[in-house]
N, C-alpha and C positions, 0 to 999 in steps of 0.2 A: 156310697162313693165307690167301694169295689165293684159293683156294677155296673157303675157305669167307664168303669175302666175297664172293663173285660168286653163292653160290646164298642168300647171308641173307637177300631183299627177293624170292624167286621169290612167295611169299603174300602178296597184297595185300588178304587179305579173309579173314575166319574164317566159320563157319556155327557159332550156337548152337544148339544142339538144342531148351535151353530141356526142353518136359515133353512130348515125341511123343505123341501120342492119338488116342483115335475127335474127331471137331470137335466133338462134342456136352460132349464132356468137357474138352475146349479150352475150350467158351462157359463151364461151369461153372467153373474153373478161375481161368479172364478173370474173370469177376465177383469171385470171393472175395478174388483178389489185389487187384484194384480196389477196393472196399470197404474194403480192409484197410489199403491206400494211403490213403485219403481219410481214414480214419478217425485213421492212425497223423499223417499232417499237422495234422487239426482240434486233437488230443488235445495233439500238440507244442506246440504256436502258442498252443494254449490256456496252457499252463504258462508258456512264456515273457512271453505279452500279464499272466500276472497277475503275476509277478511284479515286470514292468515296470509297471501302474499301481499296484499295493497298497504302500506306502510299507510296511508291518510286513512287508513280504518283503525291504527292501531290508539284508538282512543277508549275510555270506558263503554259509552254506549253498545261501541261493536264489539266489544268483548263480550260484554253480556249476551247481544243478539247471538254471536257465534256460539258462545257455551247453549245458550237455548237452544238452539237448532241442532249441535252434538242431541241436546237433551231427548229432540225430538224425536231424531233416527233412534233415539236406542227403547225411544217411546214404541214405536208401531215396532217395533224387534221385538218386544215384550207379549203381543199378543196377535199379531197379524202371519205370522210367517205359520204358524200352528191352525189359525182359523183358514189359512189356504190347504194347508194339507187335508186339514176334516171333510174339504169337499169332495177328497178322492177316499176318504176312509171310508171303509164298510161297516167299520164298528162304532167308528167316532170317540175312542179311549181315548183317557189320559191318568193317569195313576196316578196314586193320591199323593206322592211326595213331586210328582213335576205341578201338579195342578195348585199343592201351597205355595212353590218356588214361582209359579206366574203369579200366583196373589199377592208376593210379598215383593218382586220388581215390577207389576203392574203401578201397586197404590203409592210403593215408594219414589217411583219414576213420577208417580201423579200430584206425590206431597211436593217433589221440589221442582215442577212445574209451577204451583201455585208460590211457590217463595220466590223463585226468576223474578214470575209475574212483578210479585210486590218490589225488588231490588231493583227492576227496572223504572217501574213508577217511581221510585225515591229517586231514580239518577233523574230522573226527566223534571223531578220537583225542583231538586238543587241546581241545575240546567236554567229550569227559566226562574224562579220563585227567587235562587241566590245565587247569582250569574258570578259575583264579585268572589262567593266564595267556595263553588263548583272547583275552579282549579284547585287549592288546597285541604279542599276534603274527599273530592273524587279523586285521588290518586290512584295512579296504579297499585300500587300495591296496598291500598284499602280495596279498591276493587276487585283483588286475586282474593282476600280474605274474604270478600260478600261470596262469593262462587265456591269457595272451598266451604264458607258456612252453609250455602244452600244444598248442596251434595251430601254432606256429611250428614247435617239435619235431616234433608230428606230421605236419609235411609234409616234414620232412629226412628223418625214420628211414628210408622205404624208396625215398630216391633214387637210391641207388645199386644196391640189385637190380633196379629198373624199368629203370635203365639198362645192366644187365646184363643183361635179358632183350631189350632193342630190339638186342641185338650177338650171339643166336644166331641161329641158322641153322634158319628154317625155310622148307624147302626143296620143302615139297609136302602131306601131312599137314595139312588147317584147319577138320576137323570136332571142335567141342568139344561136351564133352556134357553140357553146363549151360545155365544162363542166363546167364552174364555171362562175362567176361575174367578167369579164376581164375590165379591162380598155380601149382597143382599140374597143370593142364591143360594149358598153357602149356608148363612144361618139360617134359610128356609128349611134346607134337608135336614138340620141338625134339630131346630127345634122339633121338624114332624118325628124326632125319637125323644129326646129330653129337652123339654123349654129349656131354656137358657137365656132369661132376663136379664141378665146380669154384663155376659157377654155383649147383647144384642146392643143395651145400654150404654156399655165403652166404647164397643167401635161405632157410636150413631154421636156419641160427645164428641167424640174425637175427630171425627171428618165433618160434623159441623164447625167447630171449636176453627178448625182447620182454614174451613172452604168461609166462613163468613170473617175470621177474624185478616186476614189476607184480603176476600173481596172487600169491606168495608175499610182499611188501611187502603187501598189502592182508590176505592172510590172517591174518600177523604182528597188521598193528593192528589188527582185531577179536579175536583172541584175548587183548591187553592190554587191550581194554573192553570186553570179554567176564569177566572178572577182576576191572575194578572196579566194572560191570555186580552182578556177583553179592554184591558185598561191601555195596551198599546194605543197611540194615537195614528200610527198608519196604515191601512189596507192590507198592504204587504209585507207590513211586520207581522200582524196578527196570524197572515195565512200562512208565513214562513213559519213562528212558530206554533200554531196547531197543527201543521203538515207532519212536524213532530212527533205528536203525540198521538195522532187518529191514527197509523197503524197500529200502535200497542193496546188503545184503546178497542178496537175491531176485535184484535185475539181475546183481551180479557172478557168482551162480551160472549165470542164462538166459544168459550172454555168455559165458564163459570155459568151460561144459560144453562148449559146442557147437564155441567156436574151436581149443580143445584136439584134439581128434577131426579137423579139419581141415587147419590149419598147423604143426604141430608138425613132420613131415613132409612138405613139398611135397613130388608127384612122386614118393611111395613107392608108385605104383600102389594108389592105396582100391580098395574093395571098388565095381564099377559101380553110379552112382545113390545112394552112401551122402555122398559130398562135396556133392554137388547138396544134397540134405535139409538136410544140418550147413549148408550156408554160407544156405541158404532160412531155418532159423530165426535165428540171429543174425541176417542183415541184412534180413529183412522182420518174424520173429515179435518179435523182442525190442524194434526200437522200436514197435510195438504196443502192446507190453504197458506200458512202461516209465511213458506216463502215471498209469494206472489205478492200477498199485502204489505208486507216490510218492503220489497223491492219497487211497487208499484210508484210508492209516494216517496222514493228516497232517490235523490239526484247521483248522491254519492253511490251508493248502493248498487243502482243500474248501472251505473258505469265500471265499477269494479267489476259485478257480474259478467258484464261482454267483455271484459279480458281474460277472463276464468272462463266463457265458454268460446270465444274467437284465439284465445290461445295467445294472445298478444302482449 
């Protein structure tokens, strides 16, 4: 045990790889991720500012939407604004105490993504599944407590593997081959000095436990309004309400494809450059996209939006 206490702090600094290139392909690269930042900020901020001035937003669904969307911006803040600067770094550091403080608002930012998710699915069950008794259960201020539960939770859920990973041993090994401070990377350098089955074990229960017991809760309540979804008897009711629910449905697929493929397994040695891509779409493409889809198929939404960006 003292041993491995004396060589746990020899790494005072990681090297992210980030995406190695000819620099021509680096500037390319820079720009897209850039643009895509800016874009994925304006589009958030957009959603939240309208739901905050538009009083016909100020219902549970938009509330939730708008805490997501805070959620998101402070998602690509977590790991984007650092993976731009690496591309002008020479060295590509990052020191071992900033690199657990991204590991620990990355995954935490990531746990209560996946509980949004499922709070949102619930509002949309009690929405259509029990219409009579949505007004008095979706209250506001049941609603302020699901948001403050998802916040709070998801800064607990992964305190305890983060602080299981600041007690291995990494003893030499501190080139990662990402953009950020990943967790399957992580215990890769650690194990190549002391396995650590035990660790590896927590945090692979824990973000399964996590990522299936959420996706299969949210799959569950689409499949019951999905049901009575179909049982409308009119055309236009059926499309009004699935119009509903297929944007939320869209994000939980672009989020939970991707996270599945990478945390299901920390540390099960992926395939080189296949974790990089998986963790790039969730945490850069998906809140990207995530505007566009909620605003596309929402009447209400779009309309608010062009007073929030016409000014009117």
């Amino acid at each position: 045990m003292s041993k491995t206490r004396n060589i746990s702090h020899i790494v005072s600094e990681f090297i992210l790889l980030g995406f190695p290139c000819r620099w021509e392909i680096e500037i390319f690269l820079f720009s897209i991720f850039f643009i895509t930042y800016i874009l994925t900020l304006l589009g958030n901020m957009a959603i939240v500012c309208a739901v905050r001035w538009d009083r016909r937003l100020h219902t549970p669904m938009y509330i939730l939407l708008a805490n997501f969307s805070f959620l998101e911006i402070c998602y690509v803040n977590s790991d984007v604004p650092n993976m731009l600067a690496n591309f002008f770094s020479q060295t590509k550091t990052i020191s071992f105490a900033q690199c657990l403080l991204q590991l620990y608002f990355f995954f935490s930012l990531g746990t209560t993504e996946c509980l949004f998710l499922s709070i949102m699915a619930y509002d949309r069950f009690l929405a259509i599944c029990r219409p009579l008794h949505y007004p008095t259960v979706m209250t506001t201020k049941f609603c302020s407590s699901l948001v403050i539960f998802c916040w709070v939770y998801g800064f607990l859920w992964f305190l305890i593997p983060v602080i299981l990973v600041t007690r291995l041993p990494f003893c030499g090994p501190n080139v990662i081959d990402d953009f950020l401070c990943d967790l399957g990377p992580l215990l890769a350098l650690a194990s190549a000095c002391v396995p650590a089955p035990g660790t590896v074990l927590i945090c692979g229960t824990m973000s399964s436990l996590l990522i299936f017991a959420t996706f299969f809760y949210i799959s569950g309540s689409y499949t019951l309004v999905l049901r009575v979804v179909m049982q409308v008897p009119s055309v236009a009711g059926r499309k009004k309400a699935f119009s509903t629910c297929s944007s939320h449905l869209a994000v939980v697929f672009l989020f939970y494809s991707s996270v599945m493929m990478t945390y299901v397994s920390p540390g099960s040695g992926q395939a080189e450059g296949m974790q990089k891509f998986t963790t790039l779409f969730y945490s850069v493409l998906t809140p990207f996209f995530n505007p566009m889809i909620y605003s596309l198929r929402n009447k209400e939404m779009k309309d608010a939006l062009k007073k929030v960006v016409g000014g009117s």
